[in-house]
Every structure is written in structure tokens, then in C-alpha cells.
DSSP file (Angstrom, degrees, kcal/mol; ACC not computed):
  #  RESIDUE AA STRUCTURE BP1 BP2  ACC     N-H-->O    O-->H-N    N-H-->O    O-->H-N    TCO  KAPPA ALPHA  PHI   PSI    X-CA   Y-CA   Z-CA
    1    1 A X              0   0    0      0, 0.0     2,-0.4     0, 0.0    52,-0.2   0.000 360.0 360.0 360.0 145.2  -77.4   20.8  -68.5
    2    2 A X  E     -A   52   0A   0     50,-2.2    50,-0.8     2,-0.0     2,-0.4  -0.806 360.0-171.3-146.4  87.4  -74.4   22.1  -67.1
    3    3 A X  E     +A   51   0A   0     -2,-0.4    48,-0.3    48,-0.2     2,-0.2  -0.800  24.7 159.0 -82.3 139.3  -72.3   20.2  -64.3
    4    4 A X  E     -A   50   0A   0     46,-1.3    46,-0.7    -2,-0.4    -2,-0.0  -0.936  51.7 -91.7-117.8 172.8  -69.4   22.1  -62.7
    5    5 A X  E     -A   49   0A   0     -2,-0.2     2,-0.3    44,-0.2    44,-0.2  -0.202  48.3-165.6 -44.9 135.9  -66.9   22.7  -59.9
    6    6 A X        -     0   0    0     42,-2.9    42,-0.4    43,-0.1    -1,-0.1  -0.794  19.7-147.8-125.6 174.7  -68.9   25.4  -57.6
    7    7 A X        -     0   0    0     -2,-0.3    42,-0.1    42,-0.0    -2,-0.0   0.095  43.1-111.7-123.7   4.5  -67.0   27.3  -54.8
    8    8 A X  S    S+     0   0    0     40,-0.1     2,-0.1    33,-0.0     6,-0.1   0.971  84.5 118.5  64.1  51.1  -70.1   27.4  -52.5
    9    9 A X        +     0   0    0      4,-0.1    -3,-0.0     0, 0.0     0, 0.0   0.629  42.0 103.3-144.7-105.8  -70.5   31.3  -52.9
   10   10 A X  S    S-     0   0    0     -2,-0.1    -4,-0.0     1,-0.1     0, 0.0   0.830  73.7-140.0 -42.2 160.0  -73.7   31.3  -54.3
   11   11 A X  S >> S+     0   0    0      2,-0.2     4,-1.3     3,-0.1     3,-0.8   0.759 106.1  58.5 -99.5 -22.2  -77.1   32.2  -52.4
   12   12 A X  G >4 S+     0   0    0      1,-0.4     3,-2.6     2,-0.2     2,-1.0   0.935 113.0  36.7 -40.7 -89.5  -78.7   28.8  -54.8
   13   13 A X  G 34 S+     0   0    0      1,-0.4    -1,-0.4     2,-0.2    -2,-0.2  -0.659 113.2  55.5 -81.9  49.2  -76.3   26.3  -53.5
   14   14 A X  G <> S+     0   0    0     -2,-1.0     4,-1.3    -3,-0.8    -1,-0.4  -0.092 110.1  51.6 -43.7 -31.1  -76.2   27.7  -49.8
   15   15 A X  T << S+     0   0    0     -3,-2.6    -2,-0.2    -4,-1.3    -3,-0.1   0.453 111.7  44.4 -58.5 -30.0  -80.0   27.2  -49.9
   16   16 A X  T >> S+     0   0    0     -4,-0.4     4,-3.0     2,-0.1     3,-0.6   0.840 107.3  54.7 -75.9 -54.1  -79.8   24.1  -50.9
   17   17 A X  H 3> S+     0   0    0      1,-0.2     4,-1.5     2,-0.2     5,-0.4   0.876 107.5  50.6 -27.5 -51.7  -77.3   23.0  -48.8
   18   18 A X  H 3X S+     0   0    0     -4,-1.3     4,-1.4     2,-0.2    -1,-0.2   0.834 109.9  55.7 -80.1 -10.0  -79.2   24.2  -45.7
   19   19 A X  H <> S+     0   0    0     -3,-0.6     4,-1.8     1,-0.2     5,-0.2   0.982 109.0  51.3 -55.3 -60.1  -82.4   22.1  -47.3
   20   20 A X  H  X S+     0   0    0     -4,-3.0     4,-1.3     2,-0.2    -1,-0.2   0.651 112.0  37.3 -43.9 -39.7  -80.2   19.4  -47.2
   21   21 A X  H  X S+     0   0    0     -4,-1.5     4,-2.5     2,-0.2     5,-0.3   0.845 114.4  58.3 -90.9 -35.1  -78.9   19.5  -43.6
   22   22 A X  H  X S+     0   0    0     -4,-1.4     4,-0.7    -5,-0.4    -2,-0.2   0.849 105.7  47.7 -50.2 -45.1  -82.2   20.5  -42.3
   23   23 A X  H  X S+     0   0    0     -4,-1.8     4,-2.6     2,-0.2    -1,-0.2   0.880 109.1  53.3 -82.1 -47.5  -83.8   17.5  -43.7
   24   24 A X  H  X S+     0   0    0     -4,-1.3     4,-1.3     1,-0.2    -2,-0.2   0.827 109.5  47.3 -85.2  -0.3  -81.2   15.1  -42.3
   25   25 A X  H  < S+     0   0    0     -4,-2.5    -1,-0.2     2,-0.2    -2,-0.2   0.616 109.6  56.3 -59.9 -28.9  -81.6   16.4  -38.8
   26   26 A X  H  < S+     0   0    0     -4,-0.7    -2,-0.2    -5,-0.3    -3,-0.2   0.972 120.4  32.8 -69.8 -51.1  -85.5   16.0  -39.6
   27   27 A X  H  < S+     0   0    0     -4,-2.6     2,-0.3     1,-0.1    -2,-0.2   0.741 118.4  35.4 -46.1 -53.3  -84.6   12.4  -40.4
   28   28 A X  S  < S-     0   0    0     -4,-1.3    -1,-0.1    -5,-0.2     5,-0.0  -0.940  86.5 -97.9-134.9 145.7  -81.9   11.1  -38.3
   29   29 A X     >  -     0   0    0     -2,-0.3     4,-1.7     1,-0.1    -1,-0.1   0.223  47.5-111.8 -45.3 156.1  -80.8   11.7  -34.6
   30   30 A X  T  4 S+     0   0    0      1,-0.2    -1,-0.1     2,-0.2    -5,-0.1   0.691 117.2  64.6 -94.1   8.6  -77.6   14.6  -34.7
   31   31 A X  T  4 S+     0   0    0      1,-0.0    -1,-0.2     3,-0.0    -2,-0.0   0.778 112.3  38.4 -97.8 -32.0  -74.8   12.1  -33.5
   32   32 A X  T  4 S+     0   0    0      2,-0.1    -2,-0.2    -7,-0.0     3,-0.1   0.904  76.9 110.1 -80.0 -24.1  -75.7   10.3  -37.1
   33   33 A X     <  +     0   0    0     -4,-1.7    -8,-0.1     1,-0.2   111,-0.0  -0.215  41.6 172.1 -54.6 121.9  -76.2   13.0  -39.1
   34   34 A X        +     0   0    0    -10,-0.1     2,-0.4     2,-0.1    -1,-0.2   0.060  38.4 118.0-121.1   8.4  -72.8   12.3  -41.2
   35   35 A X        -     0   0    0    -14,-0.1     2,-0.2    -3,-0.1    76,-0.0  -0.696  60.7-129.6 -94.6 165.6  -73.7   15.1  -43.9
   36   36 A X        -     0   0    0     -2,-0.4     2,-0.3     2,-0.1    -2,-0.1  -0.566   9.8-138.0 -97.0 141.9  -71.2   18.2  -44.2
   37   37 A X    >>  -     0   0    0     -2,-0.2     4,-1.8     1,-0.1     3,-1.5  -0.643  45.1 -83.8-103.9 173.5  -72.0   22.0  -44.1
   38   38 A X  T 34 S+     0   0    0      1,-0.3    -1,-0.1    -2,-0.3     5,-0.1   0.578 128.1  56.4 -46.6 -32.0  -70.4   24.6  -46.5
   39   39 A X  T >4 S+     0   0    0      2,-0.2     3,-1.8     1,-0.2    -1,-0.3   0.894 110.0  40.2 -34.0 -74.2  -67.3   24.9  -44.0
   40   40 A X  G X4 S+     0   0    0     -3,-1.5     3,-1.3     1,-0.2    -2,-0.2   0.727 120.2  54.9 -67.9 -31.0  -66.4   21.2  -44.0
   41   41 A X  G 3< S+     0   0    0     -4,-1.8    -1,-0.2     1,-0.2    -2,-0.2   0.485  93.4  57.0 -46.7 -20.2  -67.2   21.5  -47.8
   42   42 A X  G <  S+     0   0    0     -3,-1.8    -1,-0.2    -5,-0.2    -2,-0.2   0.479  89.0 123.4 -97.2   4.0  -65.0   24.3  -49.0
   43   43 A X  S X  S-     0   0    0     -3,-1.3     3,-0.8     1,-0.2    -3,-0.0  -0.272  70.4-116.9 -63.1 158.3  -61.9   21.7  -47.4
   44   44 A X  T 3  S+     0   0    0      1,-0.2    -1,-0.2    20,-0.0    -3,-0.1   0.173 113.1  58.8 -45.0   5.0  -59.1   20.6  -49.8
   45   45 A X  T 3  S+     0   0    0     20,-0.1    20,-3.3     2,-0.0     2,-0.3  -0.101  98.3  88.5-127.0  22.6  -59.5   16.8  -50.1
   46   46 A X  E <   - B   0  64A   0     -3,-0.8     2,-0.5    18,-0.3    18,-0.3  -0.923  54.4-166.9-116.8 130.9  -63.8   17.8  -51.5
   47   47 A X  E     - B   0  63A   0     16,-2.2    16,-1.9    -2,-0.3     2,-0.4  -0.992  16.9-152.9-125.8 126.8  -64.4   18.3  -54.9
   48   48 A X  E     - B   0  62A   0     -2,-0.5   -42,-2.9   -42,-0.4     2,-0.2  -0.968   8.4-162.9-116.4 126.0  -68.1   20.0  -55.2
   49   49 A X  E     -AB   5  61A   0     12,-1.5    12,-0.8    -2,-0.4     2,-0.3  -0.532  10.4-174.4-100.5 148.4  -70.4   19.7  -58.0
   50   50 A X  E     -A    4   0A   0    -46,-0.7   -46,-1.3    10,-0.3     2,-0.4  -0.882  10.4-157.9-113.7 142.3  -73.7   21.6  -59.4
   51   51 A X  E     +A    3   0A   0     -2,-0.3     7,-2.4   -48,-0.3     8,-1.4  -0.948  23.2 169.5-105.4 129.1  -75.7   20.8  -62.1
   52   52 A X  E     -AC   2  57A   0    -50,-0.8   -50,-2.2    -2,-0.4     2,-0.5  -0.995  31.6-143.5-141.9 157.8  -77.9   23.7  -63.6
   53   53 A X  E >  S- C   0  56A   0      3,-1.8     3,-1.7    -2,-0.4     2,-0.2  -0.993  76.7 -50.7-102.3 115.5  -79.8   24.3  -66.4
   54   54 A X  T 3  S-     0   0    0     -2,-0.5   -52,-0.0     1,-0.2     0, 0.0  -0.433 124.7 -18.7  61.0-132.3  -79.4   27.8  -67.5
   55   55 A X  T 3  S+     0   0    0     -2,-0.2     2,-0.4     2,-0.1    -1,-0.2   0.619 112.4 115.2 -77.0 -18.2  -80.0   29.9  -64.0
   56   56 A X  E <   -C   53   0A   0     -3,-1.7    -3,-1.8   -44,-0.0     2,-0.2  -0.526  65.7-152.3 -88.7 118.9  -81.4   27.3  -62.9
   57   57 A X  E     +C   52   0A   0     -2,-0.4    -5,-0.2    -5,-0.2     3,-0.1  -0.640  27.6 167.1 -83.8 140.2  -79.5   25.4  -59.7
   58   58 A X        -     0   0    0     -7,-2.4    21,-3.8     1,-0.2    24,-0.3   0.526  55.9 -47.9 -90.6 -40.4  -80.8   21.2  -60.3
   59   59 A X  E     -D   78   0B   0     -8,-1.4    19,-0.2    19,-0.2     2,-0.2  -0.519  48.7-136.9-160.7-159.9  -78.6   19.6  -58.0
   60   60 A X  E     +D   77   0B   0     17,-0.5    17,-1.8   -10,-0.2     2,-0.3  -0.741  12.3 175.0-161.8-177.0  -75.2   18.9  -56.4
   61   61 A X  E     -B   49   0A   0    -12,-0.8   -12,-1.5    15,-0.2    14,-0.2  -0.774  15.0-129.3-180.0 139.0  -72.7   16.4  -55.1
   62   62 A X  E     -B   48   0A   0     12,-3.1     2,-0.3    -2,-0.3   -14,-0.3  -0.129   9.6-156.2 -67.2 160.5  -69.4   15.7  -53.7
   63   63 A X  E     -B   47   0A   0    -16,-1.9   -16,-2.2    10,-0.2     2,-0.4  -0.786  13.1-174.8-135.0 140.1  -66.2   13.6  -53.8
   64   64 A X  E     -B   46   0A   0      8,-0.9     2,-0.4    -2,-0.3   -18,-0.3  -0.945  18.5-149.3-142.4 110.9  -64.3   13.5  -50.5
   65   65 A X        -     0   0    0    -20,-3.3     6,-0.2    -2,-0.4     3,-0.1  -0.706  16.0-171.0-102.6 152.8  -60.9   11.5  -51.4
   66   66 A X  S    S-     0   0    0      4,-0.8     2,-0.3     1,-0.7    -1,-0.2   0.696  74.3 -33.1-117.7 -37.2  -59.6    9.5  -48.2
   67   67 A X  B >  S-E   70   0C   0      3,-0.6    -1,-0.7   -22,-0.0     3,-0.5  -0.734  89.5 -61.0-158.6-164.3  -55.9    8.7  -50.5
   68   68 A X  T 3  S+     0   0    0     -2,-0.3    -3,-0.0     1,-0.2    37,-0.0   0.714 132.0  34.6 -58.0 -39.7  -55.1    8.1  -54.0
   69   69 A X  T 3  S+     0   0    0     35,-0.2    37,-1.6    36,-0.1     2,-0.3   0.240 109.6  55.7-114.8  -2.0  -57.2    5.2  -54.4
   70   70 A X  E <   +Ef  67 106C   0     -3,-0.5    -4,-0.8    34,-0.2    -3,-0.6  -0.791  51.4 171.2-134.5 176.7  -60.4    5.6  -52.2
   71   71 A X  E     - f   0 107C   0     35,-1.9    37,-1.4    -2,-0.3     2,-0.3  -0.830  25.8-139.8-167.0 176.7  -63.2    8.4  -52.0
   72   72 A X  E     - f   0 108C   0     -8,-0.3    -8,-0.9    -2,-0.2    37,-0.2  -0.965  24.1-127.7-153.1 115.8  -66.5    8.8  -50.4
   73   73 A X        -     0   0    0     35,-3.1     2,-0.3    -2,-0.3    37,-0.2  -0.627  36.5-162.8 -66.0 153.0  -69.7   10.7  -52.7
   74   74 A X        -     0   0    0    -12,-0.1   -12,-3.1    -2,-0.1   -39,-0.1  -0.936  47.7  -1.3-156.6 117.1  -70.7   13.5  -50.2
   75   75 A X        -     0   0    0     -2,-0.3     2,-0.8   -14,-0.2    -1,-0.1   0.937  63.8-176.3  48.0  69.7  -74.3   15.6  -50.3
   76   76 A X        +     0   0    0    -15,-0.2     2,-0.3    -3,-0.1   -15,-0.2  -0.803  19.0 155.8-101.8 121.9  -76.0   14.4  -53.2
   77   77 A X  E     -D   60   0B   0    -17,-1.8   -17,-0.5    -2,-0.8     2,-0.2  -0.974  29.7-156.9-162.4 131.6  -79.1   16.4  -53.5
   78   78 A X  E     -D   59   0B   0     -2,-0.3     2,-0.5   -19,-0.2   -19,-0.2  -0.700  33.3-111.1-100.9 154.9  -81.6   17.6  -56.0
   79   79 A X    >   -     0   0    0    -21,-3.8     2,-3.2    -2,-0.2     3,-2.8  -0.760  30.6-113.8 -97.4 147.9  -83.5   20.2  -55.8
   80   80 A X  T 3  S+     0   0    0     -2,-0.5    -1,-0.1     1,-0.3   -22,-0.0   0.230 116.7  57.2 -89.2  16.4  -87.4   19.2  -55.3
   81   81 A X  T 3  S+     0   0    0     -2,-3.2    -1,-0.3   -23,-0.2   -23,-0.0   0.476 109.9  49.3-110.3 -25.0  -88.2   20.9  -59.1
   82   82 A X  S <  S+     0   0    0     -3,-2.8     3,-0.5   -24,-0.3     5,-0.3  -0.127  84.8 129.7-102.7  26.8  -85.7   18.5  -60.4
   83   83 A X  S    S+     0   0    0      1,-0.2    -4,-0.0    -4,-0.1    -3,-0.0  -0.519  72.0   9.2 -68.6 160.4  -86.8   15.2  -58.9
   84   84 A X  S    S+     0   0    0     -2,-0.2    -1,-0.2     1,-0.1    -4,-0.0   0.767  96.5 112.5  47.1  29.6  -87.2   12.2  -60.5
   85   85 A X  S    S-     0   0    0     -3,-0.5    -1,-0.1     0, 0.0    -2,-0.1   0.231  93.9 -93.4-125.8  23.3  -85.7   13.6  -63.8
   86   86 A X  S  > S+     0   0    0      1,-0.1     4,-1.8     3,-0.0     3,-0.5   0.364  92.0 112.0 106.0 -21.5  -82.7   11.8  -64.3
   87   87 A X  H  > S+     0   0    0     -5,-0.3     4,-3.1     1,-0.2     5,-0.3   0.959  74.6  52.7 -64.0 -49.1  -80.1   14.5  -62.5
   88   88 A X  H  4 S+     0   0    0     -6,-0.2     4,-0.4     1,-0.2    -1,-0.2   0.599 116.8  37.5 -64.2 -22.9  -79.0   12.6  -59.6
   89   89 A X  H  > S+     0   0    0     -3,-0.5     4,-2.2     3,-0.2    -1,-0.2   0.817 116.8  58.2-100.0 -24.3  -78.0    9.5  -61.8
   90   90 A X  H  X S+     0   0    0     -4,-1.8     4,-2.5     2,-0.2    -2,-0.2   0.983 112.0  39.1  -5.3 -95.4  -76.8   12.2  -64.3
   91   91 A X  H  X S+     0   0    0     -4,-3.1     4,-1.4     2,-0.2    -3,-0.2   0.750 108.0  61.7 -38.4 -47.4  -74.5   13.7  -61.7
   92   92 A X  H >> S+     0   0    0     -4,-0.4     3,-6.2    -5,-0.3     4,-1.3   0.962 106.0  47.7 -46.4 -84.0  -73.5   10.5  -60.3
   93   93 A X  H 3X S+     0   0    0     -4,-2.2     4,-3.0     1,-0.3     3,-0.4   0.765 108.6  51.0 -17.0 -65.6  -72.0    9.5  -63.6
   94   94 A X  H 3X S+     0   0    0     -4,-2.5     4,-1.7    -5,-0.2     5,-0.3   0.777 113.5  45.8 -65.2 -30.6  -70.4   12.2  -64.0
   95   95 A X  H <X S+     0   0    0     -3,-6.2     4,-0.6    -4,-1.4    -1,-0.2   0.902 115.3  45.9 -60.5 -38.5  -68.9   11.9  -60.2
   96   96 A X  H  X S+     0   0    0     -4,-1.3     4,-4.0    -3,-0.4     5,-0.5   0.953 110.6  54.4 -61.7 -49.9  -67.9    8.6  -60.5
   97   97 A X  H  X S+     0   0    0     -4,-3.0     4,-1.7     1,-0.3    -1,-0.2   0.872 106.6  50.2 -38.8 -55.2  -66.5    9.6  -64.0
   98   98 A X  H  X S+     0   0    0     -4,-1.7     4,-1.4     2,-0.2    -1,-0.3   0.703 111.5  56.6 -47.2 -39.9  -64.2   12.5  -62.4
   99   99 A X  H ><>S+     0   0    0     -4,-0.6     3,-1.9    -5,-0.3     5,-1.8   0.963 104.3  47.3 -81.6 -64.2  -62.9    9.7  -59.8
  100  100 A X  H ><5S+     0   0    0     -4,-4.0     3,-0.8     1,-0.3    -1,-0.2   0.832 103.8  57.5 -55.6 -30.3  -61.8    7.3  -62.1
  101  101 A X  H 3<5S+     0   0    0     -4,-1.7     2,-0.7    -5,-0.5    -1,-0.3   0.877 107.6  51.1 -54.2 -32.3  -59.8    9.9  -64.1
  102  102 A X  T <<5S-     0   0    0     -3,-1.9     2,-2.4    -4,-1.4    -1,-0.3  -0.754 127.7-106.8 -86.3  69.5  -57.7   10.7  -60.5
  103  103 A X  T < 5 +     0   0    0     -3,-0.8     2,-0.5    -2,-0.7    -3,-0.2   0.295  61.0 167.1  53.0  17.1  -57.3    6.9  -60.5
  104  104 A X      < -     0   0    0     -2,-2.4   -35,-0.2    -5,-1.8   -34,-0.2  -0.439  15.0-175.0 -67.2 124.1  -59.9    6.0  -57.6
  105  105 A X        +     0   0    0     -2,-0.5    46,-4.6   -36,-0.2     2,-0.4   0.775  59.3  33.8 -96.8  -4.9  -60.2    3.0  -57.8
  106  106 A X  E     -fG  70 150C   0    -37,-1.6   -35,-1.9    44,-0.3     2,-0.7  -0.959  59.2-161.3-153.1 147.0  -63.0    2.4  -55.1
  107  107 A X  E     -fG  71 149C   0     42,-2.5    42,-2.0    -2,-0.4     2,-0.3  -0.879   9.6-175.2-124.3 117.9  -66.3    4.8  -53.8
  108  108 A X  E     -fG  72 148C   0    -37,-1.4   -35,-3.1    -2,-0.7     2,-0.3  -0.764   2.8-175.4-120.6-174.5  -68.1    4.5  -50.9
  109  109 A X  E     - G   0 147C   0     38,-2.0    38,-1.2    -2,-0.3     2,-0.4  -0.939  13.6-151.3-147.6 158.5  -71.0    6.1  -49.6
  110  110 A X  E     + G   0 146C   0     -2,-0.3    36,-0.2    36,-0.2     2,-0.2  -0.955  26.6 147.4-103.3 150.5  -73.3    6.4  -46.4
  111  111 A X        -     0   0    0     34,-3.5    34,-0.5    -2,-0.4     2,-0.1  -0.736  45.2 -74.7-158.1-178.8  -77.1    7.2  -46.2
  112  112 A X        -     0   0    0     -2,-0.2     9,-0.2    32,-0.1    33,-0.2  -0.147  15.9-143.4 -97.6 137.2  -79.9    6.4  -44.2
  113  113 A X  S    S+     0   0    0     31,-0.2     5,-0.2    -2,-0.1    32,-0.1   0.714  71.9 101.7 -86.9 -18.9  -82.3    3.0  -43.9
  114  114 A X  S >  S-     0   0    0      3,-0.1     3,-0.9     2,-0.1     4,-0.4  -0.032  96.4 -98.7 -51.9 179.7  -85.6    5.0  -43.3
  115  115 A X  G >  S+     0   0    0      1,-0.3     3,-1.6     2,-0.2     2,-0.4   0.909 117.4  75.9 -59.1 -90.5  -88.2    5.5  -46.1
  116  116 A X  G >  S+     0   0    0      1,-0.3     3,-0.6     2,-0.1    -1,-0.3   0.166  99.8  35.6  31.7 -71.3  -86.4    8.9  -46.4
  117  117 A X  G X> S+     0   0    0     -3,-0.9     3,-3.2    -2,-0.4     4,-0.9   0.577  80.6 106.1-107.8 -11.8  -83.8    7.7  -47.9
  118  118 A X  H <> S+     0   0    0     -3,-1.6     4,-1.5    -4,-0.4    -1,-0.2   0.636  82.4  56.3 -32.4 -35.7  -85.1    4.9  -50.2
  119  119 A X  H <4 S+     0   0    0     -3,-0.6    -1,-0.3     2,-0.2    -2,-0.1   0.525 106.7  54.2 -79.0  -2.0  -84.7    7.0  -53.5
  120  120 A X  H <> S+     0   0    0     -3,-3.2     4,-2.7     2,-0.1     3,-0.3   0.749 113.1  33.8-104.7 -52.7  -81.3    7.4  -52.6
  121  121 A X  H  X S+     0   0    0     -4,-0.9     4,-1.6    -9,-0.2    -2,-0.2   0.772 111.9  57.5 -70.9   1.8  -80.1    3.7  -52.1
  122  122 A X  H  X S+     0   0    0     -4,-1.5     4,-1.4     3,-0.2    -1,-0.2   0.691 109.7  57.1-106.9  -9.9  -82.4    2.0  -55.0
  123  123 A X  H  4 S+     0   0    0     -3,-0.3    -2,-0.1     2,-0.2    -1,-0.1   0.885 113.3  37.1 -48.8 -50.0  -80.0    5.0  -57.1
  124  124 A X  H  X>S+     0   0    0     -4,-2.7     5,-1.8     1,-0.2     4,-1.1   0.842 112.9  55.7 -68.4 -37.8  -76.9    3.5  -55.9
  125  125 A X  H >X5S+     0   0    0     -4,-1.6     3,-1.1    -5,-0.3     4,-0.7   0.971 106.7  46.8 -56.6 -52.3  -78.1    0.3  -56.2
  126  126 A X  H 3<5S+     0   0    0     -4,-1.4    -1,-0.2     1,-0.3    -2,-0.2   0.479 106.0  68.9 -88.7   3.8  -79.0    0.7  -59.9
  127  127 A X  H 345S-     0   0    0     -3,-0.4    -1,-0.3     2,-0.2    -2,-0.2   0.858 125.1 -96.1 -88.1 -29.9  -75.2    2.3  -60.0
  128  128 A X  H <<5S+     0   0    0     -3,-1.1     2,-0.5    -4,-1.1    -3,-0.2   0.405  82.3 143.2 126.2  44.7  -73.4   -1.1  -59.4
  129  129 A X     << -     0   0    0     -5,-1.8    -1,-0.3    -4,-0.7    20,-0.2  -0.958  28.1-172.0-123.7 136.5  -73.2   -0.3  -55.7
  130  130 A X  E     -H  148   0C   0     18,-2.6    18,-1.4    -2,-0.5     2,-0.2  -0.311  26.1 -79.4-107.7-174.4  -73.6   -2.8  -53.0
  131  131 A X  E     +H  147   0C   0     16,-0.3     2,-0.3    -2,-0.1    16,-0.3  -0.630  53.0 145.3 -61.7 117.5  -73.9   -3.1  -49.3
  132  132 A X        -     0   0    0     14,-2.7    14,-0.4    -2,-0.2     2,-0.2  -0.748  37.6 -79.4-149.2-151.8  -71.2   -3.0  -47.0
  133  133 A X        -     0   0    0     -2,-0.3     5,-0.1     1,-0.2    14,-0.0  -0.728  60.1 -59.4-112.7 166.2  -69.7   -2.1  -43.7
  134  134 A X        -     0   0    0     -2,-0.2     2,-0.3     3,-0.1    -1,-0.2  -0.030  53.6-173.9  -8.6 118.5  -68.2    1.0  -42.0
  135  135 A X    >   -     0   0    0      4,-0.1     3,-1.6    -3,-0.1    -1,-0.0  -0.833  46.4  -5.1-119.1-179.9  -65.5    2.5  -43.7
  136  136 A X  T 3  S-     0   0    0     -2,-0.3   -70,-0.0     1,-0.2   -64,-0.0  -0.035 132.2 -13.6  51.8-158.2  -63.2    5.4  -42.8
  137  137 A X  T 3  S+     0   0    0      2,-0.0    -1,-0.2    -3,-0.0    -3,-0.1   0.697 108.1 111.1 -28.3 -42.9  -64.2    7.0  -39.7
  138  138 A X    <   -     0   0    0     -3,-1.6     2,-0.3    -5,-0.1    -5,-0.0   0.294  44.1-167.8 -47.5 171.0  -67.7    5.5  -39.4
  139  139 A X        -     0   0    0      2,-0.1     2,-0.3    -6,-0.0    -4,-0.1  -0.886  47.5 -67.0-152.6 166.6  -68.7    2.8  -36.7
  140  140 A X        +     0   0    0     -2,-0.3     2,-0.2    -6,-0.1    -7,-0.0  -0.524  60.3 172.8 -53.7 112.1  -72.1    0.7  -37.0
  141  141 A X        -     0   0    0     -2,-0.3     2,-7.1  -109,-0.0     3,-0.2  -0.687  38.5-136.4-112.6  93.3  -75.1    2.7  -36.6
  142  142 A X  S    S+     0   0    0      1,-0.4   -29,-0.1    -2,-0.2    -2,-0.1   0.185 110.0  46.4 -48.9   5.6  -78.8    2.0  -37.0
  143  143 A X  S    S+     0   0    0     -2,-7.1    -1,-0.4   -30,-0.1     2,-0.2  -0.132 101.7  84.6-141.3  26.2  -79.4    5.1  -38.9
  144  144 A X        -     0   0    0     -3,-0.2   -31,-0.2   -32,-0.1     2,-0.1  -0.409  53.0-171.8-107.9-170.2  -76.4    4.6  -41.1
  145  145 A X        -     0   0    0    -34,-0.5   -34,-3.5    -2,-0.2     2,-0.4  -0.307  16.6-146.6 179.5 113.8  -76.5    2.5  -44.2
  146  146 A X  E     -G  110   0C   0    -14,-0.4   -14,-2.7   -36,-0.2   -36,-0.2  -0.847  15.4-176.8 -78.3 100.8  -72.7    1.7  -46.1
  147  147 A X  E     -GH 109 131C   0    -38,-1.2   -38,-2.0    -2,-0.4     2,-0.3  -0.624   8.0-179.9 -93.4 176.7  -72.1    1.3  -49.6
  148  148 A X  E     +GH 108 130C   0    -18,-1.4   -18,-2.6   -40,-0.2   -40,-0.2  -0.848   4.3 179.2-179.2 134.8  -69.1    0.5  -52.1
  149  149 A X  E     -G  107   0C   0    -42,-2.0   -42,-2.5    -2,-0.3     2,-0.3  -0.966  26.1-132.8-140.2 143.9  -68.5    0.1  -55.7
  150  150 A X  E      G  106   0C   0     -2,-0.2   -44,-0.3     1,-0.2   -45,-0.1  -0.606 360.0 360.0 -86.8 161.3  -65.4   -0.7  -57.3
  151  151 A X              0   0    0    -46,-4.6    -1,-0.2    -2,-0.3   -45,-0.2   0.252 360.0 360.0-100.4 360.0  -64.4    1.9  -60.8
């Protein structure tokens, strides 16, 4: 397995990406849909990840840095041949890992309360990540859900 830095060029990880957005329009109303397309992705303060095996695209995920000290994981998505096999907590580590070396010292997160999204908080949860409120930008929204963990 093979995590690195992608540049968003690829026809894999655009394809996923649009999986990705598609599905959280399918999900959530479009003034909560809080995930970013390749644009908002390629900005400087986003670090963007892939995991592959071989040719093979698994996954990706973000880091969004708000200062020195804070970040926010951004588009964590597997691809639906690599569910439930370990990538996504795989990948996490490895984000989280990346953050604390820049000296963040705290990660937040948003997803969704539907079923949708369950496999995504009971991940975080089983990363040391709690419950919290809004942070950054956000305001309270019924189709949001807030996490934080400190590194």
C-alpha cells in the first residue's frame, strides 16, 4: 500500500472525487454539503492524500490547516472495492501522523448524522475523536455532525 501527496490530475481520483460529492448531495440538502471539489482542493492551506495498491486508486483524504496549531480532515473516501478493509483507518493514521509532525496540535472534522454516514463517525470514534460543536466557519446544522481530537 502506497499513501502519497496527489496533485488531483488523475482521471482515478477525479472519479472518485465526483463519487464523493455526488453521494453527499444524494445525502444532505446543498446548503450543508460542506465537502470540497478538486478546485477548492488543489488550494494551498490542503494537503491531499491517495492510498493505492499498485494501479490501483483505494482511497483519499485531506488536511485543511486553519493556523499552525489547528486543522480540519477533508474528503475521506474509499473507494467501494476497498471498503471495510482497513484503508480508511490506515489513511487516517497516517493523516493524523503528517499533522502532528507540522505541530497541529488539534483535528477537527464534520460529517453527517444519517445512516449514511455511520461508518464514518464509529471510524473517528474508534480514532480517539469525540463530539463537539461548530468550529471554524461552521454554524449548527441538523445535517452536520462536529468532531475533535487532540494530537
Amino acid at each position: 500500500m502506497d499513501i502519497r501527496i496527489d496533485d488531483l490530475s488523475g482521471p482515478e481520483v477525479k472519479q472518485l472525487l465526483t463519487e464523493h460529492l455526488e453521494d453527499m448531495y444524494a445525502t444532505s440538502p446543498a446548503e450543508s454539503v460542506h465537502a470540497l471539489d478538486l478546485t477548492e482542493l488543489k488550494k494551498p492551506d490542503i494537503t491531499f492524500w491517495t492510498v493505492w495498491e499498485e494501479e490501483q486508486l483505494l482511497g483519499c483524504g485531506a488536511l485543511k490547516t486553519f493556523d499552525e496549531k489547528q486543522g480540519e480532515i477533508k474528503s475521506m473516501r474509499t473507494t467501494s472495492a476497498a471498503r471495510n478493509k482497513g484503508i480508511a483507518s490506515t489513511l487516517l493514521s497516517y493523516i493524523l501522523d503528517m499533522a502532528k509532525q507540522q505541530g497541529i496540535e488539534k483535528i477537527n472534522l464534520e460529517t453527517g448524522p444519517q445512516d449514511f454516514f455511520a461508518p464514518a463517525r464509529k471510524l473517528y470514534e474508534k480514532n480517539g475523536f469525540s463530539y463537539c460543536g461548530p468550529f471554524a466557519d461552521y454554524e449548527l446544522d441538523p445535517y452536520s455532525v462536529f468532531m475533535t481530537k487532540q494530537l
